[in-house]
Every structure is written in structure tokens, then in C-alpha cells.
C-alpha positions in Angstrom: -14.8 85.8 -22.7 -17.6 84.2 -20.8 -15.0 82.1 -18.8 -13.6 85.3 -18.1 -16.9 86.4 -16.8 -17.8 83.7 -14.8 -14.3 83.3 -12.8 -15.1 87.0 -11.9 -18.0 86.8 -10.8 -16.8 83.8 -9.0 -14.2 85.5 -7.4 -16.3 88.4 -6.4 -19.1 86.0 -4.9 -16.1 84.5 -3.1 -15.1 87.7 -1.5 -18.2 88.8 -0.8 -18.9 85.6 1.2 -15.6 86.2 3.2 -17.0 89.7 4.7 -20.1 88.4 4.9 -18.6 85.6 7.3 -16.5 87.8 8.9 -18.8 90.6 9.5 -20.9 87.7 11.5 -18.4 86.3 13.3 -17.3 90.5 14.5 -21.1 91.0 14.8 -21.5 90.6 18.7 -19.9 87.4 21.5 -22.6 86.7 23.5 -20.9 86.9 27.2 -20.8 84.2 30.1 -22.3 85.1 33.2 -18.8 85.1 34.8 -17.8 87.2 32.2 -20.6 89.9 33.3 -20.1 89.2 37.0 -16.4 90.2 36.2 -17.3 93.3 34.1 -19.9 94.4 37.3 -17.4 94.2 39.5 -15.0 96.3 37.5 -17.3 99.1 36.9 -18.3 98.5 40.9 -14.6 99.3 41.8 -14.3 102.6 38.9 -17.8 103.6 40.3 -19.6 103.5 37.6 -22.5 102.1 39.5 -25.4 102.4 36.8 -22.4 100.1 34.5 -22.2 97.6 37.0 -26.3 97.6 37.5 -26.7 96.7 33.9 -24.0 93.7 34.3 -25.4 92.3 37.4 -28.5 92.1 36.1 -27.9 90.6 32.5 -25.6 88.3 34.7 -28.6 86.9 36.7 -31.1 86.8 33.8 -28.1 84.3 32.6 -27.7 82.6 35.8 -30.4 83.4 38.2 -28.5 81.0 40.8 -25.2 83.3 40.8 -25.1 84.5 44.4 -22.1 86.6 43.9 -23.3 88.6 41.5 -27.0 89.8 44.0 -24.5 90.3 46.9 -22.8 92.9 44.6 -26.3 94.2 42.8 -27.1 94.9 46.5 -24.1 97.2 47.2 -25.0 99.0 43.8 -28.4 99.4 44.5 -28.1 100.9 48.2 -25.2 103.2 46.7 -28.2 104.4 43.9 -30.7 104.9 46.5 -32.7 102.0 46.0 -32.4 100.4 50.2 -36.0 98.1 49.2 -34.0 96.6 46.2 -30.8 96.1 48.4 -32.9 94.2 50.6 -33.9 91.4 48.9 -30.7 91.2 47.4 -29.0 90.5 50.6 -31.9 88.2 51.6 -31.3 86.2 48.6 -27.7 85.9 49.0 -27.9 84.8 53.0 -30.0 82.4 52.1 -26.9 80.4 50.1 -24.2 82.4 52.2 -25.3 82.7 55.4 -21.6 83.0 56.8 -20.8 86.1 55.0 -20.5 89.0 57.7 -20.4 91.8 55.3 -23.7 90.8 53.9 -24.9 89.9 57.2 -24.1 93.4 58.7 -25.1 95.1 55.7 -28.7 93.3 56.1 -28.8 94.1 59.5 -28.6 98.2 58.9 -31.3 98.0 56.1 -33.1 95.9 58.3 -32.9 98.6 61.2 -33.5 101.6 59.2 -36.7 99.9 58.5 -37.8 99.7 61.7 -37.8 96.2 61.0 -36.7 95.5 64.8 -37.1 91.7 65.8 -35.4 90.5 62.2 -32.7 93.1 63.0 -32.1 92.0 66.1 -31.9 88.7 64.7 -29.3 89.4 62.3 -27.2 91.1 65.3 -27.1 88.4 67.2 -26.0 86.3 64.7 -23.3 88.6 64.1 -22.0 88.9 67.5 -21.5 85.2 67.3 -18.9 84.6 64.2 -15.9 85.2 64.3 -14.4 88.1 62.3 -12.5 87.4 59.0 -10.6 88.3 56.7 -12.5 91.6 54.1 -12.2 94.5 51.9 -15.0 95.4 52.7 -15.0 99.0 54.3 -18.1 100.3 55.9 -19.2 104.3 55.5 -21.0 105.6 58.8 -23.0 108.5 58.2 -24.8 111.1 60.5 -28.6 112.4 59.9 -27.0 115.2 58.0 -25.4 112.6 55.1 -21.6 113.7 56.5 -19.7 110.8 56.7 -18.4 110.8 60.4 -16.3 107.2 60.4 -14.9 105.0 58.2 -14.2 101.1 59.9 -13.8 97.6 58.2 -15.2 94.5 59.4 -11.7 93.5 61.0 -12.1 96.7 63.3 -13.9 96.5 66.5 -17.0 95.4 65.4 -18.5 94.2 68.7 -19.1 97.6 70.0 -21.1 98.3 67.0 -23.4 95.5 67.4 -24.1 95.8 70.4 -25.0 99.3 69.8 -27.4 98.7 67.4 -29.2 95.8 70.0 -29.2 98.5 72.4 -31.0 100.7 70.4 -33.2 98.1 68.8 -34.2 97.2 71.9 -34.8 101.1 73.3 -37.4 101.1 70.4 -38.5 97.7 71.3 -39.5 99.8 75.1 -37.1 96.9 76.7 -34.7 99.8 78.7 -33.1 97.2 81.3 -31.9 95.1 78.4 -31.1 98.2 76.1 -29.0 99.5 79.2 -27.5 96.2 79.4 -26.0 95.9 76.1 -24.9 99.9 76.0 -23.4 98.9 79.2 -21.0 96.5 77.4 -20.7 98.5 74.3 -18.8 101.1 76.5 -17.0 98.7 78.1 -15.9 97.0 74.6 -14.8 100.4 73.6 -14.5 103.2 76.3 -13.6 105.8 73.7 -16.1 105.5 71.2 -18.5 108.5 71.6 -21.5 106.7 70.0 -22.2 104.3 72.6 -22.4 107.0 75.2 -24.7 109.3 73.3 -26.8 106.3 73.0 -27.0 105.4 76.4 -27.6 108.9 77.1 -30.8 108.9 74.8 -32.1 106.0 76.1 -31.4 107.3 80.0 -33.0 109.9 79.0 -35.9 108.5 78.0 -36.2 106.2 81.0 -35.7 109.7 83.3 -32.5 109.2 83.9 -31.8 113.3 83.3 -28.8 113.1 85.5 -27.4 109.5 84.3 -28.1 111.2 80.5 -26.2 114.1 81.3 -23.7 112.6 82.0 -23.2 110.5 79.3 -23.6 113.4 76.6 -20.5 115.1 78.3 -18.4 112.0 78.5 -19.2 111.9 74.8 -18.3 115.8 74.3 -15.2 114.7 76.3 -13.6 112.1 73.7 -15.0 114.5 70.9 -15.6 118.1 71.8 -16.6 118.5 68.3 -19.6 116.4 68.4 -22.8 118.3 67.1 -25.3 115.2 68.3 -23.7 115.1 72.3 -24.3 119.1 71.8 -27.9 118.7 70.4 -29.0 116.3 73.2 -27.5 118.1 76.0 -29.7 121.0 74.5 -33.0 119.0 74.5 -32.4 118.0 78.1 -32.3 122.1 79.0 -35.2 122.5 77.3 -37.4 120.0 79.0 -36.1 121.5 82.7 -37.2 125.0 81.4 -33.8 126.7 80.9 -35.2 127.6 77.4 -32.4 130.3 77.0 -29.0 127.8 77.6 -31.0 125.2 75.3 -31.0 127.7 72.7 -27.4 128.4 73.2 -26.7 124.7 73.0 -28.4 124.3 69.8 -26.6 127.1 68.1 -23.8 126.0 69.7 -24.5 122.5 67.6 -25.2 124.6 64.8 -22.0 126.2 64.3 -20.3 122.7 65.0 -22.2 121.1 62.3 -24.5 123.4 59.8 -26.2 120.7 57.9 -28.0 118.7 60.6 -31.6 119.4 59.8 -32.6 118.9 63.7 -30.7 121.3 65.3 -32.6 124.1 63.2 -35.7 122.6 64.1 -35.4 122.3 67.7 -33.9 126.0 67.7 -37.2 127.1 65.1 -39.6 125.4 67.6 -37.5 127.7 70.8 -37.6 130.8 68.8 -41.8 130.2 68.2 -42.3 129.3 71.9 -40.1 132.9 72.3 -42.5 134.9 70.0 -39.0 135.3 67.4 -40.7 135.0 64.3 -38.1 136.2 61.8 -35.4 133.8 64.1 -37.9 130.6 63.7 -38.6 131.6 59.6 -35.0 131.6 59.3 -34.4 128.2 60.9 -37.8 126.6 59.1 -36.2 127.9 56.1 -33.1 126.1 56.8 -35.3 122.8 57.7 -36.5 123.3 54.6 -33.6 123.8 52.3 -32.2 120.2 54.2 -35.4 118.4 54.2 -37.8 119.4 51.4 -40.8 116.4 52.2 -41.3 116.5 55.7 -44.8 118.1 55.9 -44.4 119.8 59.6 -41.7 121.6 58.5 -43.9 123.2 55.8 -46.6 123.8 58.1 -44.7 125.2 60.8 -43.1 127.6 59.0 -46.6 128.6 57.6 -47.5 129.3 60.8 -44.4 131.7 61.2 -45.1 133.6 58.0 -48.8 134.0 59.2 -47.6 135.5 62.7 -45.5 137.9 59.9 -48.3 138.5 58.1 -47.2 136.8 54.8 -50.5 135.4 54.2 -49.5 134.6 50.3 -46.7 132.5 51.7 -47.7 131.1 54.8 -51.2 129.8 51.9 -48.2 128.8 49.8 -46.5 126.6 53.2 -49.8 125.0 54.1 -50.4 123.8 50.7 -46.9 122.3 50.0 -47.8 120.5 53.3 -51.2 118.9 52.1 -49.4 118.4 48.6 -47.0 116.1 50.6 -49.1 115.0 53.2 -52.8 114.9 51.6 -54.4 113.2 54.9 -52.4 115.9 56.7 -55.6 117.0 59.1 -53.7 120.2 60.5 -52.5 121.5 57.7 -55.8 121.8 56.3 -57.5 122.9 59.4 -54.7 125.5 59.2 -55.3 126.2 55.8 -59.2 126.7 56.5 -58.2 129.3 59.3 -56.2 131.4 56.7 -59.2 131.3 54.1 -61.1 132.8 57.2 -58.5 135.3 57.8 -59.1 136.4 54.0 -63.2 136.5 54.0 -63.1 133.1 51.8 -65.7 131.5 54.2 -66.9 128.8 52.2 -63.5 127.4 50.7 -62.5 127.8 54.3 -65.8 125.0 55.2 -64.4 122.8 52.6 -61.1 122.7 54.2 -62.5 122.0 57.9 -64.2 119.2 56.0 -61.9 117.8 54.2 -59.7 117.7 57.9 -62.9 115.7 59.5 -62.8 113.2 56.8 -59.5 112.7 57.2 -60.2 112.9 61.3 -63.2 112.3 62.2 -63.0 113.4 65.8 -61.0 116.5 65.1 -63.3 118.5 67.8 -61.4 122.1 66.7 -62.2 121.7 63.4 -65.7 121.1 63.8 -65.6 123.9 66.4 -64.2 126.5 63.8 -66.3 125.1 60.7 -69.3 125.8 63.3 -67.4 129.2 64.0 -67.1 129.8 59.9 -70.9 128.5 59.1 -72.6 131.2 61.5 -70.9 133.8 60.1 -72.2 132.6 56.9 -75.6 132.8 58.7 -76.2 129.0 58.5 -77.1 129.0 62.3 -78.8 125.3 62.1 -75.6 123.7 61.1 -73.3 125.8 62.8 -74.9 125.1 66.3 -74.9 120.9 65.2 -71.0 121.3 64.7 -70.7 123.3 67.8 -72.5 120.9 69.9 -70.0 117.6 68.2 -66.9 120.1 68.8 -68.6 120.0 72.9 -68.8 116.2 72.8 -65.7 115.9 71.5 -64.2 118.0 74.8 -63.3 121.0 72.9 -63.5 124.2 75.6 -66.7 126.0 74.6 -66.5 129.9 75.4 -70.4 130.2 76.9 -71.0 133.8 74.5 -70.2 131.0 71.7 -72.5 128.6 72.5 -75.2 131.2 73.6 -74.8 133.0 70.2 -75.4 130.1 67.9 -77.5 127.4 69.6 -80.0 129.7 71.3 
């Protein structure tokens, strides 16, 4: 009976040690760093970008010296909004793989959109000088609007594109003659391509060229009549001679051929204010707006409008989104100040004019109107010492002013 016992219990300690082994051997594999590189670049192809994040990284906490693997933890993390992050990436990989194009080109873009010109220039170059290989790679190019407007691969033309970008690099590096230069042989790389001519254009225009800009914007409208940036330019050039009217027309024109590019509203809004059309300019700030929620002018802009409408609740709303995005934002507290005026709330409205001197301390109209706001509130000492900075400071003193407060 006891032997019986005992081979049981045996048995059942035997069985139990099986699971037990097999439940440890099931319990997790620890994977490779090639095994992770392979499962990034899975979830990279199915899109599953945050997937792929996760795998590149455990796959470089493995293997910090696995360039493959930041080359495609770049590509994720520009896809997820993170350009910074991208950026290192790519500079970590070129430093081992300096021959990859891709990388290269993909570097470069960051690199420009960072106003990072002399290293992006650099990169250019560089690229103009390899020859093009063999890739998968296919490149998304996107207008200011986020509509994708061309799709190429790094066995296209790619010339024309980089010397685009060296063109415009140099534009913003104030070198026109050499920006001319390589636009000049952009066009001439590819005849058709409407970019090159709008950039020329932009940078004729800027070096007075009107007629030579002009020119180019049509050329570009030519090869693609449906082009809402040749449309907005040509607009801007109107504008500057005067011909307020066409230049509207133009941008409404741009409008209609592309309805999310922020600029076009605002260069219509700015018209329509000029014009004295407040509900036309409200309606385009609101527009700005909608498309670009943390650019402060737009805010304070359009609280201007609503002011001029005599929505006081909302223009105080506007200025205060402005300062909320913006909190050295001098005008839009100045503005601000001259709306607490407007409602009898003279010494919030002080603290606002204030608060805009700190922030600029040589802001003469805001000493002018906090001199303005203090005499009302009968501090005539201070009001005339702000009066007399707002003089130094070559604001226009009307002489009843100045006769009023510093007698």
C-alpha cells in the first residue's frame, strides 16, 4: 500500500515536472536583433508604424551598432511626426553609410526644413555627385496644404530636384546670382517641371525682377494650369503694383483650384481688411484658422476683424488665444490693452501695455497709449513720463496730447 503510494506520488511529481519544464521552455524566446530588425521592417511595409517603432528600438537597445535598423527608425519616426528624432537617425546612419542616397536625400529635406542651410547645402551637393542606383525607395512630395502633389523615386530625374533645393537654399542664403544659376539649370534639366519655374519666379521676384517673375509663374500655369501656388504668386505680384482688385481675383482664383492652402486665405483676409470687408476677411481668418490653429497672427488678425464688427467678446477671446500661443507676443497684448480701454477696464488695460514693454522695451505706441490710459485714470505725473518715452521713441505726438497731460 505504501509502495502503491509512493510510485504515485512519484509519478505525479514526474508529470508535474514535465509542465513545469514545458511551461518554461513556452514561457517567452528572447529575439535576435535581426529577428527584430525583420519584424520592424514588416510592420514598416503593413504600416503599422508605432509596431515597427517598438522593434527598432528594442533592436538597437540589442545592438546599438545595427545601422539598418536607425535608417528605418528614421522613416518611422518622420512618418509619426517626430522630424528632430528622424534627424539624428539619419545622421547616425551616414556616418557608417555615407553612400546611401535615400538617406542622404532624406537628410537633406529635414535638414532644409530646418533652415539648417549651409549643412543642407552640403548634403545637395554631395548628392548631385553619386550616381543614381538602384531603390524602392519612393519619395512623397507635399505642398504647404499637406496634398500630396508628386510621387518620384530616386531613379527618376533627380537632378532637377537638387538643384532646386540649392537654388532655394541659396535664395535664403541672399546669394540671388548663384540661386539664379542653379534654377537656370534646373529648367534646363527638366523644361517641364513647373517647380523649378515657380522657384525662379519667387526668387526673381525678390531680386525685382517683376517682369522676369511674371513670366516664369505663367510658364508654370502653362505646363499645369491647375497649379494653385503659380496662381497665388502671380496674385502677390498684383498686389504689390496696386491692382488690389485682379490680386484678389487671383487669390480666389487659387482658392477654388486648391481650398486647403492656408495662404491663399490669408493673403485674400489681409486684401479684404485693406478693402474695409470685414465679414469677407472674418471669413478667410476663420479659414486660416480652421488650417492653422498655432500661428498667433492669424488669431490676432482676426481679432482685429471681429473688433471692427463689434464682437468685443470674441475679438477678447482672438487676442488671448494669440498670447496663449505666443506669450511674448507684444501686439497682441497692446491689442488686448486697447480692447480693455474700449470696455472702461483701465487698469487691467495698464497691465497689459506693461506686460507689451517688458516684452518690448522700446514699443513707443504702447507707452503712448498706457500714458493715454493713465490720464484718464488721473495719474497725470506718470502719464506725462510715458508720454514724453513714447516722444523719444519717435512716436507722432498730437500737440492737444502732449499740451493736456504734461502741462
Amino acid at each position: 500500500m505504501n509502495r502503491k503510494i509512493s510510485i504515485a506520488c512519484l509519478l505525479f511529481a514526474l508529470s508535474c515536472g514535465c509542465h513545469s519544464g514545458i511551461a518554461q521552455k513556452v514561457e517567452k524566446k528572447k529575439l535576435l536583433p535581426l529577428e527584430l530588425f525583420g519584424l520592424a521592417e514588416k510592420a514598416l511595409q503593413n504600416r503599422a508604424y508605432k509596431t515597427a517603432l517598438a522593434h527598432y528600438n528594442e533592436c538597437l537597445r540589442l545592438d546599438s551598432y545595427y545601422w539598418d535598423a536607425y535608417y528605418g527608425r528614421a522613416m518611422v519616426k518622420e512618418i509619426l511626426g517626430d522630424p528632430k528624432g528622424a534627424l539624428t537617425d539619419y545622421n547616425i546612419f551616414l556616418e557608417s553609410k555615407q553612400e546611401n542616397m535615400e538617406a542622404r536625400f532624406s537628410r537633406a529635406i529635414l535638414r532644409y526644413n530646418y533652415s539648417q542651410w549651409a549643412v543642407a547645402r552640403e548634403d545637395f551637393i554631395t548628392l548631385l555627385k553619386m550616381p543614381a542606383g538602384e531603390t524602392n525607395t519612393v519619395f512623397y512630395q507635399v505642398d504647404q496644404a499637406g496634398r500630396t502633389n508628386s510621387i518620384f523615386t530616386s531613379q527618376g530625374n533627380m537632378k532637377a530636384r537638387y538643384l532646386n533645393y540649392l537654388g532655394l537654399i541659396d535664395w535664403k542664403m541672399m546669394n540671388y546670382t548663384r540661386s539664379i544659376s542653379y534654377l537656370d539649370s534646373a529648367i534646363k534639366t527638366s523644361p517641364n517641371w513647373p517647380d523649378a519655374w515657380i522657384s525662379r519666379g519667387i526668387v526673381r521676384q525678390y531680386s525685382r525682377d517683376t517682369l522676369g517673375a511674371i513670366s516664369d509663374f505663367n510658364k508654370a500655369l502653362t505646363i499645369d494650369t491647375a497649379n494653385s501656388l503659380a496662381t497665388h504668386n502671380l496674385a502677390l505680384l498684383f498686389g504689390h503694383k496696386g491692382n488690389t482688385n485682379e490680386s484678389e481675383k487671383m487669390l480666389t482664383e487659387a482658392i477654388e483650384k486648391n481650398p486647403r492652402l492656408p495662404y491663399s486665405y490669408e493673403e485674400r483676409a489681409y486684401l479684404r481688411m485693406k478693402s474695409g470687408n470685414w465679414n469677407g476677411a472674418l471669413s478667410d481668418y476663420n479659414e486660416v484658422i480652421l488650417k492653422e490653429p498655432n500661428e498667433p497672427d492669424s488669431w490676432l488678425n482676426r481679432g482685429i476683424v471681429k473688433e471692427k464688427l463689434k464682437d468685443f467678446v470674441g475679438a477678447m477671446n482672438d487676442y488671448s488665444q494669440a498670447i496663449k500661443i505666443k506669450g511674448d507676443y507684444e501686439r497682441a497684448w497692446l491689442n488686448h490693452g486697447n480692447l480693455l480701454v474700449k470696455l472702461n477696464r483701465l487698469k487691467e488695460a495698464i497691465e497689459d501695455y506693461s506686460i507689451a514693454i517688458q516684452y518690448y522695451p522700446e514699443y513707443g505706441l504702447a507707452f503712448y497709449n498706457r500714458a493715454l490710459t493713465k490720464h484718464k485714470m488721473g495719474n497725470i505725473k506718470e502719464a506725462c513720463q510715458d508720454l514724453l518715452q513714447a516722444q523719444q521713441l519717435k512716436v507722432k505726438i498730437d500737440k492737444k496730447a502732449m499740451d493736456s497731460i504734461c502741462k
